[in-house]
C-alpha positions as CSV (number, residue, x, y, z in Angstrom):
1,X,77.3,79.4,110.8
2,X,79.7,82.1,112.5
3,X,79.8,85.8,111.4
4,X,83.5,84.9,109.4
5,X,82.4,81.9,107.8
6,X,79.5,83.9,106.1
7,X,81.7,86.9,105.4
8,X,84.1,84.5,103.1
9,X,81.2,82.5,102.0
10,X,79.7,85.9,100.5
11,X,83.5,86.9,99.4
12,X,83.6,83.8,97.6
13,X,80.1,84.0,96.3
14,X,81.7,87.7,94.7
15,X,84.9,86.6,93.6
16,X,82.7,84.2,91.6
17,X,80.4,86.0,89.7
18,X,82.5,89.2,89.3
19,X,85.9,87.2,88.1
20,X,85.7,83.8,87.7
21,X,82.4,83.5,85.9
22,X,83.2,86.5,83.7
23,X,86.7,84.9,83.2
24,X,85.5,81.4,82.6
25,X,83.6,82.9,79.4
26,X,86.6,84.7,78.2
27,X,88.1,81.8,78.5
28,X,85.8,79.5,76.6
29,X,85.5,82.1,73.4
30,X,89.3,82.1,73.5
31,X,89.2,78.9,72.0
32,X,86.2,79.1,69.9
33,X,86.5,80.1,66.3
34,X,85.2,83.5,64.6
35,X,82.4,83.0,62.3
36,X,79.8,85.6,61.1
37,X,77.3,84.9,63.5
38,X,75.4,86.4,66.3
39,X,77.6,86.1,68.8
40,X,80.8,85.8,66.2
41,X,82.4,82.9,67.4
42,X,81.6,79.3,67.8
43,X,83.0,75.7,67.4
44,X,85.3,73.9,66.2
45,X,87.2,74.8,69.6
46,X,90.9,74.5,69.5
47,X,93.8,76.3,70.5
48,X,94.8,77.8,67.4
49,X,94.3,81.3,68.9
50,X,97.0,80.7,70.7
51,X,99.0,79.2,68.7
52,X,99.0,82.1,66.2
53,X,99.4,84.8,69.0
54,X,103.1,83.4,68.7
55,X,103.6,82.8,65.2
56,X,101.9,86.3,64.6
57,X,105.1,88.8,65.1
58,X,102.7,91.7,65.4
59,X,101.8,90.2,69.1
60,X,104.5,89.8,70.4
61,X,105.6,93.3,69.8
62,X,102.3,94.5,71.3
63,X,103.0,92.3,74.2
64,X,106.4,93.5,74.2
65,X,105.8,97.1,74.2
66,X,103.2,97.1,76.9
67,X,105.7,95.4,79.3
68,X,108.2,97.7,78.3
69,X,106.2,101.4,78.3
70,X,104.8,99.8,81.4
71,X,107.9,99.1,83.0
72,X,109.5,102.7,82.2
73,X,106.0,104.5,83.1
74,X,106.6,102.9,86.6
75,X,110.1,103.5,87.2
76,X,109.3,107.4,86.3
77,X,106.8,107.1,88.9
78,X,108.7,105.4,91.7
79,X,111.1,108.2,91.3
80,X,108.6,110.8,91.3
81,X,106.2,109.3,94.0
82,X,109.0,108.0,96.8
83,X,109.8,111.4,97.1
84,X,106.2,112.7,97.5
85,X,105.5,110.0,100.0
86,X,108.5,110.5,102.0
87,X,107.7,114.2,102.2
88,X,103.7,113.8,103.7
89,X,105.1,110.7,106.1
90,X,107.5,113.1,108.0
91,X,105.2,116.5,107.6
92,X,103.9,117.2,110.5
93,X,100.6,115.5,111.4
94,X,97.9,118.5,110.8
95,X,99.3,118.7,107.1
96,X,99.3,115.3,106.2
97,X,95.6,114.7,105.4
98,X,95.7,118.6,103.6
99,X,98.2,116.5,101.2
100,X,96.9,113.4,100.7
101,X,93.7,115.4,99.4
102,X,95.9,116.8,97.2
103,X,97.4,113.5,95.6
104,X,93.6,111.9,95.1
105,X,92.5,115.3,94.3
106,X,92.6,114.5,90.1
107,X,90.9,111.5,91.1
108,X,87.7,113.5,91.2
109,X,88.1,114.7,87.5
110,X,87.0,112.6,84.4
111,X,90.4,110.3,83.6
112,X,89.1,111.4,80.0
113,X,89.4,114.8,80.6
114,X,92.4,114.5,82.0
115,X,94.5,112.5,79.3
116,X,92.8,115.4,76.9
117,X,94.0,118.2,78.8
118,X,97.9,116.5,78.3
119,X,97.2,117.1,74.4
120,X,96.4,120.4,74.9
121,X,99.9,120.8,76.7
122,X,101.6,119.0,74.2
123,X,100.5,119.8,70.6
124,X,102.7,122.1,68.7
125,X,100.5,125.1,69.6
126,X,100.0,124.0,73.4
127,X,101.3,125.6,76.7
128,X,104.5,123.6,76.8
129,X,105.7,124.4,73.1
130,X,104.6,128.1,73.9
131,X,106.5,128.0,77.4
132,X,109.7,126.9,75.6
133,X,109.6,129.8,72.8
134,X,108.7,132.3,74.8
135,X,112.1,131.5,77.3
136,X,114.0,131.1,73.8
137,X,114.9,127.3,74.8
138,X,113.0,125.5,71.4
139,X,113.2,128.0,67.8
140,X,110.7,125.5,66.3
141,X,107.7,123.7,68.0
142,X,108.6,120.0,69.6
143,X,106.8,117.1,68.7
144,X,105.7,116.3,72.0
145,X,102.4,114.4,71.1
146,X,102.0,111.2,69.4
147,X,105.5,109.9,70.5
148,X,106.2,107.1,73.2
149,X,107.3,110.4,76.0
150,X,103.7,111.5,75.8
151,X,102.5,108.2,76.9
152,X,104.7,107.7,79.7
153,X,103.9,111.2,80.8
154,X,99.8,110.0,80.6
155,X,100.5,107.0,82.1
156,X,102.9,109.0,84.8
157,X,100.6,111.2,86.0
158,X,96.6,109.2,85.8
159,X,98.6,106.2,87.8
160,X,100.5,108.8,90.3
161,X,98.7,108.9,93.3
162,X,98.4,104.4,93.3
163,X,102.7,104.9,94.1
164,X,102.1,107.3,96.5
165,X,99.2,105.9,98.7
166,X,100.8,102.7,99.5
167,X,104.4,104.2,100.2
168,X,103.2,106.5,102.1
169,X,100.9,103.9,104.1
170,X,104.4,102.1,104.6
171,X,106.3,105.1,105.5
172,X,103.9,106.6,108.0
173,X,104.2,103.0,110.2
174,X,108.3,103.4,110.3
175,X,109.0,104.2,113.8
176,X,111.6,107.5,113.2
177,X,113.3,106.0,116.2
178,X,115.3,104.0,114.0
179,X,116.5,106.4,112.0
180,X,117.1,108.3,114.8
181,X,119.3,105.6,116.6
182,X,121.3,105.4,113.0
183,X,122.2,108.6,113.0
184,X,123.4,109.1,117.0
185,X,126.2,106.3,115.8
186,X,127.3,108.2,113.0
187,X,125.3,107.4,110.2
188,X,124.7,109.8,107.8
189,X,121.7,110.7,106.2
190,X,121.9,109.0,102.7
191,X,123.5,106.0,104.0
192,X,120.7,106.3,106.6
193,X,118.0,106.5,104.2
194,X,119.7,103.2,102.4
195,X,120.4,101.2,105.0
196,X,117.4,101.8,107.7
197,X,114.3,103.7,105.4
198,X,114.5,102.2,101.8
199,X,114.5,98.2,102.7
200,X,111.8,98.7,105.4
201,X,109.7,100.3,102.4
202,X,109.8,97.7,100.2
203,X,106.7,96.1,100.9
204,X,105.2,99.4,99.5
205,X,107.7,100.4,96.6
206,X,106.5,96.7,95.2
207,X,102.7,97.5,96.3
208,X,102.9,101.0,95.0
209,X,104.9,99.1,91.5
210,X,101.8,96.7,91.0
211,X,99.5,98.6,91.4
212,X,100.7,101.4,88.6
213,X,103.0,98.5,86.5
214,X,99.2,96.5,86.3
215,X,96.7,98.9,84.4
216,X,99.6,100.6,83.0
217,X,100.3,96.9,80.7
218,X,96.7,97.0,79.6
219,X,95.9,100.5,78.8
220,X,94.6,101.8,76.3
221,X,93.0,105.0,76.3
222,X,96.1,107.2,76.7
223,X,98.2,105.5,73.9
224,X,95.7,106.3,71.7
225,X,95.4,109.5,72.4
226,X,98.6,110.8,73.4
227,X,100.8,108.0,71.4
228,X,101.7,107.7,67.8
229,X,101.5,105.2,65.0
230,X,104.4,103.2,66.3
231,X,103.3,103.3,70.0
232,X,101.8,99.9,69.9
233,X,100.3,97.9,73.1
234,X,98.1,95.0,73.8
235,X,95.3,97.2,74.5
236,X,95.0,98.9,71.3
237,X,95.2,95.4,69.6
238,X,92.2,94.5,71.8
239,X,90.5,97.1,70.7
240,X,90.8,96.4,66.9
241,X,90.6,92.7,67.3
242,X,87.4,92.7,69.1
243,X,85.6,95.8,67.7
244,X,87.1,96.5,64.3
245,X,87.4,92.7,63.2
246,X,85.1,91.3,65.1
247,X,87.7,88.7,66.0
248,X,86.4,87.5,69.5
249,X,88.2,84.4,69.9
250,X,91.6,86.3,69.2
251,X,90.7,88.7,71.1
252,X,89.9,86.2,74.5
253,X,92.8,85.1,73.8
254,X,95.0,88.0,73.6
255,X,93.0,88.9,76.9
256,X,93.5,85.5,78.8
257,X,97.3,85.7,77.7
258,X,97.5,89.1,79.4
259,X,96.0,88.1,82.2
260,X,98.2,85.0,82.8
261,X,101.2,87.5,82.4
262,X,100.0,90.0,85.5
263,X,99.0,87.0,87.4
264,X,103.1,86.3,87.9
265,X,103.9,89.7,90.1
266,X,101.0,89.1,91.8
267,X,101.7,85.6,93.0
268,X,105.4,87.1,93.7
269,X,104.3,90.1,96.0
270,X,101.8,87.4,97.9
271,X,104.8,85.2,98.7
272,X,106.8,88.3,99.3
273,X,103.8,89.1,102.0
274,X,103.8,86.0,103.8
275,X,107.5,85.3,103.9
276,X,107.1,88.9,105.9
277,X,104.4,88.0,108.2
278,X,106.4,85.2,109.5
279,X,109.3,86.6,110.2
């Protein structure tokens, strides 16, 4: 057996044990029915999980939020990240590493400690509130926490440096050449940046989208801390499905559901991929 055919053998071997298997379980209790047992589910198996994830409203507006905070949260970070990638691809090449260190620096802080330093900047009493009454902007305190803007700031900033990485991974390959060649016949600099830089970075706009649009749909830590009462997503019902109501069936379910949802960009950007590499 050659070197490649046991490299995928073992890649198979732990694409198996650390997703399918796992997901093969999920997947089984998803259709299983809750019973006060040891584990809390069993037979009769059926798909009335599923069916009642539809007929339930309070699931599709879980679903429906987490699309849509997710969607918003990576917009916001498309429009903050392009800009930071663009910047380290064309500084010059002594500084770039000094700033990539910079972007992954948060990385090596607890993500928990992180989201809990945002609510000390944004409780009536925090360093943003303060900021604004001490400039004579706010009279009163804002109600920045517990409302959908401090969760897309959370989300914003812990999923950050995944836009940035991959754009600037694309940017960094572009031969300035081009852009160069645009300009000597007459193109200006936006039109430049439209025509010659933007579509040659899509592969990593949609990279650097995934990969923050992704965890973003299924998180839950920050919107519980950061978000409100009405700041619901699938997360949080996973949370209370499977720990507070001991609901595992329902909660596979919601799970699997999720799961099949983010499997649809993912299959996109792969035939995105190869439609490139033959080109």
């Amino acid at each position: 057996m050659t070197a490649s055919k046991v490299s995928m053998t073992l890649l198979w071997l732990w694409l198996g044990l650390v997703l399918l298997l796992p997901f093969a379980i999920v997947l089984k209790i998803s259709f299983a029915t809750a019973q006060l047992s040891v584990p809390p589910y069993g037979p009769p198996y059926s798909f009335q999980n599923y069916a009642a994830l539809f007929q339930d409203g309070l699931y599709v507006k879980a679903y429906l939020g987490s699309l849509r905070i997710a969607l918003i949260s990576t917009v916001f970070a498309l429009l903050l990240g392009y800009p930071m990638a663009y910047a380290i691809a064309r500084a010059p090449a002594g500084w770039r590493n000094i700033l990539l260190l910079l972007v992954v620096l948060p990385f090596w802080t607890s993500f928990l400690i992180r989201v809990y330093a945002w609510i000390g900047l944004l409780r009536p009493t925090g360093l943003i509130n303060l900021l604004l009454d001490h400039l004579g902007i706010a009279a009163a305190p804002l109600r920045l926490i517990n409302t959908d803007v401090a969760v897309y700031l959370g989300i914003v900033y812990a999923y950050l440096p995944f836009m940035v990485l991959p754009l600037y991974a694309r940017l960094e390959k572009l031969d300035p050449a081009l852009e160069e060649a645009a300009a000597d016949l007459g193109g200006r600099p936006f039109d430049v940046f439209l025509k010659i830089t933007l579509p040659l970075s899509a592969p990593g706009i949609i990279a650097g989208c995934l990969l923050v649009f992704i965890p973003a749909v299924g998180e839950f830590v920050i919107p519980e801390l950061l978000g409100g009462p009405d700041t619901l997503m699938i997360g949080k019902i996973l949370w209370s499905e499977f720990f507070t109501n001991r609901n595992w069936p329902m909660s596979a379910a919601v799970a699997v559901i999720l799961l099949a949802v983010l499997i649809l960009p993912i299959v996109w950007f792969q035939a995105i991929e190869r439609k490139e590499l033959k080109l």
